[in-house]
C-alpha positions, -999 to 999 in steps of 0.1 A, spaced: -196 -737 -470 -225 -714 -475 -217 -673 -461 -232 -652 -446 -249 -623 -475 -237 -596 -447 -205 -613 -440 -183 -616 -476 -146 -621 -483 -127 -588 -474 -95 -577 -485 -66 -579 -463 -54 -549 -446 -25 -535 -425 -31 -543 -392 -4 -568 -382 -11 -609 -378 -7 -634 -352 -16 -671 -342 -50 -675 -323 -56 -683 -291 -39 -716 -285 -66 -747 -275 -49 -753 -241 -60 -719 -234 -91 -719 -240 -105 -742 -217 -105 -714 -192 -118 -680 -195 -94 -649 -207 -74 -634 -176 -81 -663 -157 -51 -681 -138 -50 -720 -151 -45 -749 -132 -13 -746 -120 -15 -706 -115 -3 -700 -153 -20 -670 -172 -32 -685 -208 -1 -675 -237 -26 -649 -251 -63 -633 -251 -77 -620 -278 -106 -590 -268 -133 -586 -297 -144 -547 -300 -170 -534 -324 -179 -498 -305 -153 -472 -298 -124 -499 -291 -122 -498 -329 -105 -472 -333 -96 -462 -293 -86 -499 -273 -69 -474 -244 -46 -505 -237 -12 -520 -253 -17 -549 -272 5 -572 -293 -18 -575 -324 -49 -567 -339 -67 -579 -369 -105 -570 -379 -132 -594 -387 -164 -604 -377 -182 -623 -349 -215 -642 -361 -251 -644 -346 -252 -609 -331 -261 -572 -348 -249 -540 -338 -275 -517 -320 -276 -482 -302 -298 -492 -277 -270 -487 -248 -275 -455 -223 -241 -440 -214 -239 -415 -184 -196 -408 -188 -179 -416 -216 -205 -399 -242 -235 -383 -221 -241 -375 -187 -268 -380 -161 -292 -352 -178 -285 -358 -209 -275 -398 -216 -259 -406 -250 -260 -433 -269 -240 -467 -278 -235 -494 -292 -242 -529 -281 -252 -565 -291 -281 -578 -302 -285 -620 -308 -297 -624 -341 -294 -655 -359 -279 -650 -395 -263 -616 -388 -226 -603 -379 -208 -574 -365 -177 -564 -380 -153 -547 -355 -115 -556 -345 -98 -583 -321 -69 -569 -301 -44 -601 -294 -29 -596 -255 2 -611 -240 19 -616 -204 19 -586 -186 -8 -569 -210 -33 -596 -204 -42 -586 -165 -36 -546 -174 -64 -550 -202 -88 -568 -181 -84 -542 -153 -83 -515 -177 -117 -527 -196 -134 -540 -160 -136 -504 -155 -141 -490 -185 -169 -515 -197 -179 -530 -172 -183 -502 -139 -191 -475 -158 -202 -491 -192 -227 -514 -175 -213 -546 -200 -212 -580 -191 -177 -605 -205 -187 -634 -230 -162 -655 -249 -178 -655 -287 -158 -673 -323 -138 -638 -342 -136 -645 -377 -105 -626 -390 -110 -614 -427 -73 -624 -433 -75 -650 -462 -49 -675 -444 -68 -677 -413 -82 -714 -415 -99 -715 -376 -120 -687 -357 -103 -670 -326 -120 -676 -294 -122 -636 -276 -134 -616 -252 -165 -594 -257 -184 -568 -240 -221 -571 -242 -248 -546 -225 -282 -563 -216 -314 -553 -208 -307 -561 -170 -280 -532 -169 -295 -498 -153 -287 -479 -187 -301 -498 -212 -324 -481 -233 -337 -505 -258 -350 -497 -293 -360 -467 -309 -363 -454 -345 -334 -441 -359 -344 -405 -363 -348 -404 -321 -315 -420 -316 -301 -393 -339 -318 -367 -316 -306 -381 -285 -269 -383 -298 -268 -349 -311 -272 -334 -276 -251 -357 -257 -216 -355 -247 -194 -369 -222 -157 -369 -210 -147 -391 -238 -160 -366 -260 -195 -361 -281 -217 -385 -289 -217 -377 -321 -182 -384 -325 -187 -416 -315 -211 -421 -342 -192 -411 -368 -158 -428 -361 -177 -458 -361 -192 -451 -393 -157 -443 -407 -145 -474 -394 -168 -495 -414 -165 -477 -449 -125 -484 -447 -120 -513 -433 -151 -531 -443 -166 -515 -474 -188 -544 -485 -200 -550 -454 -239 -541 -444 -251 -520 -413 -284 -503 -418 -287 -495 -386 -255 -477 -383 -259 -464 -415 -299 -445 -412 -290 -432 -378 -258 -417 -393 -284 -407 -426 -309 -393 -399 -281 -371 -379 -271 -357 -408 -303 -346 -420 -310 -333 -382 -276 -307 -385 -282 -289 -417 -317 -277 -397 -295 -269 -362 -274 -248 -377 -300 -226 -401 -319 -221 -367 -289 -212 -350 -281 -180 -379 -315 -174 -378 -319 -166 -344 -283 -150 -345 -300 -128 -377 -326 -119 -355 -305 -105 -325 -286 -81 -351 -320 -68 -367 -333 -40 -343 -364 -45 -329 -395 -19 -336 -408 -9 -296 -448 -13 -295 -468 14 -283 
């Protein structure tokens, strides 16, 4: 079977393994009571923003991977977690696109941790994110996984109230620079993802992650030499006119 150019072979890494999703499961959605009033044995919840590195809920495995037919975009407004209501920061959600995948990493859930993750993430993703739930195929880079995992994932569309849509790189740059939020800055956010990538998938492809990272860095050098500049000029005293 032919692969996907931005989605080779990885290497296996430390996160610990576990069986997918079994298929009497999946028949209904994650966190969903079965016929019967049964919770499914496990749900598996797919994150390729800040749940990379920061899921915020207890979990019984994790594994990273990939999800095909979407890419990766900043094109997400965020009002709380990374910017406010002045100043909105930017992240990341999904775009469809045929051909493409977003690497990221699938948290496996059990019994009592499935309905505290849902409520947990409703919250966090969905009330004040502004994402929607979709199940989607994980692809786990571990070379003895032989069938996808069917997850959970959080996807922002252009019908939620802080969707911002495209923009070039350099302007996404600009806007997370001067955003911030109670999770922290926005340009935190940016680079833990960034970091996220070059360790746990080093081959894998992200231009878009990659310029706006390129363009912010490029943006900093010129912050800070106006910043002693203007700190220079305070100290030198000033001749009075007249």
């Amino acid at each position: 079977m032919k692969r996907d150019p931005e989605c080779p072979g990885r290497p296996e890494l430390p996160p610990p393994s576990s069986s997918p999703i079994s298929s009497s499961s999946s028949s209904s959605p994650p966190g969903e009571e079965a016929e019967g009033g049964e919770l499914p044995p496990a749900v598996w919840i797919f994150g390729y923003g800040s749940l990379v590195w920061r899921p915020g809920f207890e979990f019984t495995s994790r594994k990273v991977g990939f999800i095909r037919g979407y890419s990766r975009r900043f094109w997400q407004g965020d009002t709380f977690h990374r910017g406010s209501e002045r100043m909105p920061g930017r992240v990341v959600t999904l775009l469809e696109d045929c051909g493409a995948c977003t690497w990221g990493v699938a948290y496996e859930v059990r019994g009592e941790q499935i309905a505290a993750s849902l409520q947990y993430l409703n919250m966090r993703e969905a009330v004040l994110g502004g994402y929607d739930t979709k199940l989607v195929k994980f692809h786990p880079q571990d070379k003895d996984a032989e069938e996808p995992i069917l997850a959970l994932v959080y996807i922002a569309t252009p019908q939620n109230p802080s969707y911002l849509g495209p923009a070039s790189e350099e302007d996404i740059a600009a806007q997370i620079i001067v955003s911030s939020g109670c999770a922290g800055h926005n340009i935190e956010y940016l680079l833990r993802l960034a970091d996220f990538m070059r360790y746990f998938c080093p081959q894998a492809e992200d231009k878009h992650l990659f310029s706006i990272e390129e363009a912010l860095t490029s943006i900093l050098p010129c912050l800070y030499y106006t910043e002693e500049s203007l700190e220079e000029t305070a100290s030198v005293p000033q001749k009075s006119k007249g």
